[in-house]
VOPAGU-2260 file (C-alpha; in pm, 1 decimal, decimal comma):
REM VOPAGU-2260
SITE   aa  ch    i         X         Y         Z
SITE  UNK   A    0   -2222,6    1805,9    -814,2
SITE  UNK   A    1   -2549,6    1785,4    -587,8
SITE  UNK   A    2   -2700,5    1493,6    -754,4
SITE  UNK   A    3   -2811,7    1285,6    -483,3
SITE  UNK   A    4   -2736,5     948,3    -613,0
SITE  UNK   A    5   -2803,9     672,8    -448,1
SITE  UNK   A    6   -2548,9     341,2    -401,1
SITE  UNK   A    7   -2648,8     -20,1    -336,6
SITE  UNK   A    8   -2395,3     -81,7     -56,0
SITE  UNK   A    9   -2304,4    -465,7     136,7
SITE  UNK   A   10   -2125,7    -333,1     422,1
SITE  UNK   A   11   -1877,5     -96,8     583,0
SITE  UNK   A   12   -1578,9    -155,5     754,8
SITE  UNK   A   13   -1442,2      24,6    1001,9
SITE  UNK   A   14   -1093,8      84,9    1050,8
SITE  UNK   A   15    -978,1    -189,6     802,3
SITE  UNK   A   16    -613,5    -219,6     770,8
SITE  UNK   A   17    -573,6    -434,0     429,4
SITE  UNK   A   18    -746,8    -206,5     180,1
SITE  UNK   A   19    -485,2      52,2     139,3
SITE  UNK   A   20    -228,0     234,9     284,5
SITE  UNK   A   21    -326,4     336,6     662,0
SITE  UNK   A   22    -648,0     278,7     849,1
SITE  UNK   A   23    -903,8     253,6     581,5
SITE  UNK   A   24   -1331,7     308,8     612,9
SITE  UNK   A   25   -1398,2      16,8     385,2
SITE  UNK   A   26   -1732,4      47,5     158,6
SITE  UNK   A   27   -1826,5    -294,4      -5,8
SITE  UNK   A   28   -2056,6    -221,5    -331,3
SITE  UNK   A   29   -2364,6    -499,4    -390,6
SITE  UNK   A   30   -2348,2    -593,1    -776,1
SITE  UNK   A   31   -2082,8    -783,9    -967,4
SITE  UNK   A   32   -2137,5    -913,6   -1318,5
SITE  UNK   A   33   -1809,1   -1113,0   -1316,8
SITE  UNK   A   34   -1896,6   -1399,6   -1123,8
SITE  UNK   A   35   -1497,8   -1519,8   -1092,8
SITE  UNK   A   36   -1468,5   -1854,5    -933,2
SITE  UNK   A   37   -1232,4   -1778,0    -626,1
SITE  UNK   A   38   -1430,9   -1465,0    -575,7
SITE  UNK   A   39   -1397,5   -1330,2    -124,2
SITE  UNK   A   40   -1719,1   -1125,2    -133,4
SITE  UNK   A   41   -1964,3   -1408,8    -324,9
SITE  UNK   A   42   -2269,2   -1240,3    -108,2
SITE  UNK   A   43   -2205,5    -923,5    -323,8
SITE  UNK   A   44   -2251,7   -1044,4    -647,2
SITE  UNK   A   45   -2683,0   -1012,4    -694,0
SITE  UNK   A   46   -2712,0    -632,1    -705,1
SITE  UNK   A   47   -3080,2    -638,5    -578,4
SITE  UNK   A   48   -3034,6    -874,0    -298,0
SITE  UNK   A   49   -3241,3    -803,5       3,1
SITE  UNK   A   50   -2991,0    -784,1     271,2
SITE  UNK   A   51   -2825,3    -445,9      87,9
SITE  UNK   A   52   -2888,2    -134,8     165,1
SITE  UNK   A   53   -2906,9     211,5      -5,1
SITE  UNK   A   54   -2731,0     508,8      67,6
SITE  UNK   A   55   -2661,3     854,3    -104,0
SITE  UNK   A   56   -2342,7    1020,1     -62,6
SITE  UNK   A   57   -2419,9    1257,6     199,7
SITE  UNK   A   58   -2539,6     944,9     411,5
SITE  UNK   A   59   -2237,6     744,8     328,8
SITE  UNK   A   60   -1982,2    1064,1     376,1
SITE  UNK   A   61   -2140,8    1134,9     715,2
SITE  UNK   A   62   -2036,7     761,2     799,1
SITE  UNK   A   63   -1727,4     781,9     700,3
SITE  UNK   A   64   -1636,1    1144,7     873,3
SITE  UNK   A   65   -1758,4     995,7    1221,3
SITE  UNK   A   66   -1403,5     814,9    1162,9
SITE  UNK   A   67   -1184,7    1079,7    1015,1
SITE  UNK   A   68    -979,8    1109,3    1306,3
SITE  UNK   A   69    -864,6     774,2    1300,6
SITE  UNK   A   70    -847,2     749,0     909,7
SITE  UNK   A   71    -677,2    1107,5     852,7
SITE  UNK   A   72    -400,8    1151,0     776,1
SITE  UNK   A   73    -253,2     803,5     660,0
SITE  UNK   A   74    -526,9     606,2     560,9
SITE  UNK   A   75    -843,3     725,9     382,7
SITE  UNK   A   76   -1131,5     519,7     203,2
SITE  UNK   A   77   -1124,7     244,4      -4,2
SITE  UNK   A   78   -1455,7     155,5    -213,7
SITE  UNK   A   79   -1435,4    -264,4    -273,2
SITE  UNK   A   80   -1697,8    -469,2    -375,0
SITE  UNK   A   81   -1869,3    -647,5    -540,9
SITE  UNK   A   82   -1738,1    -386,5    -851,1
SITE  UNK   A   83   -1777,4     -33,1    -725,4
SITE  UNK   A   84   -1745,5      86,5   -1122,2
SITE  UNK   A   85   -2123,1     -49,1   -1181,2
SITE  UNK   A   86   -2232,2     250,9    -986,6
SITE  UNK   A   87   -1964,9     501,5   -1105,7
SITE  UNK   A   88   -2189,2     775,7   -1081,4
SITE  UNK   A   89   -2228,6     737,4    -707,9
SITE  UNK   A   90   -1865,9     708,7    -727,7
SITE  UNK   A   91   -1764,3    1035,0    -851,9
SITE  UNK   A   92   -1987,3    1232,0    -621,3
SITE  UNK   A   93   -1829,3    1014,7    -331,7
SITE  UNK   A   94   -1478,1    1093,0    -421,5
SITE  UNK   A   95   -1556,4    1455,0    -489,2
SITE  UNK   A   96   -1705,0    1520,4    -140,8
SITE  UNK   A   97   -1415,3    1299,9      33,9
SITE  UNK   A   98   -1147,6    1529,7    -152,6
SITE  UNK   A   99   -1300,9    1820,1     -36,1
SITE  UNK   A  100   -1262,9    1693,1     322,0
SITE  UNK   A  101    -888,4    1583,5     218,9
SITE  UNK   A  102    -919,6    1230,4     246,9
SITE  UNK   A  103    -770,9     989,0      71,5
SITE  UNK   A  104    -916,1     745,4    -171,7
SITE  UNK   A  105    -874,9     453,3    -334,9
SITE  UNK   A  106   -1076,0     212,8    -554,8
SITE  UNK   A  107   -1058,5    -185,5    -585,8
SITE  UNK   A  108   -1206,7    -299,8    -922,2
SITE  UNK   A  109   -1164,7    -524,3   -1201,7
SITE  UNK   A  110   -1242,8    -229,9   -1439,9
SITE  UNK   A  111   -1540,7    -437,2   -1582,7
SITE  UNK   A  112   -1870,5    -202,0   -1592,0
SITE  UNK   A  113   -2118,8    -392,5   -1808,1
């Protein structure tokens, strides 16, 4: 898959240590629809706001393999949000490209996509 797709990303964290097992490259997703009232990541819930960014996977997997060395082989990436599955397409080429590299992912999501 060679879509280019692009993602409406918050922030990264580097070398985050609560999102997983192991060192983890943290992506936080801008958009959430659920709007829950003891929500961490409030700033992520407008998906067009201003201070995102947009990346497509290459630019996002070229982040993330800057820190492979420290991630690899206990940790991996975790995608967080806002909720990551409101750009599942993004998602899927993501995960692809980081399994082909052998890292390990993970995903932290209510499961709500509309």
């Amino acid at each position: 898959m060679d879509v280019k797709s692009q993602m409406r990303i918050h922030s990264f964290e580097t070398l985050g240590a609560v999102d997983g097992p192991g060192i983890r490259f943290v992506i936080f997703t801008q958009g959430c629809n659920l709007r829950c009232k003891y929500c961490q990541n409030r700033d992520t819930w407008d998906v067009s706001s201003p201070d995102s960014i947009e990346c497509t996977t290459d630019e996002v997997l070229n982040k993330i393999l800057k820190y492979k060395n420290y991630i690899y082989p206990n940790g991996g990436v975790t995608v967080t949000g806002g909720e990551p599955l409101l750009q599942v397409k993004f998602l899927i080429e993501l995960f692809e490209k980081l399994k082909k590299e052998n890292i390990h992912t993970c995903i932290d999501t209510s499961g709500m996509v509309t």
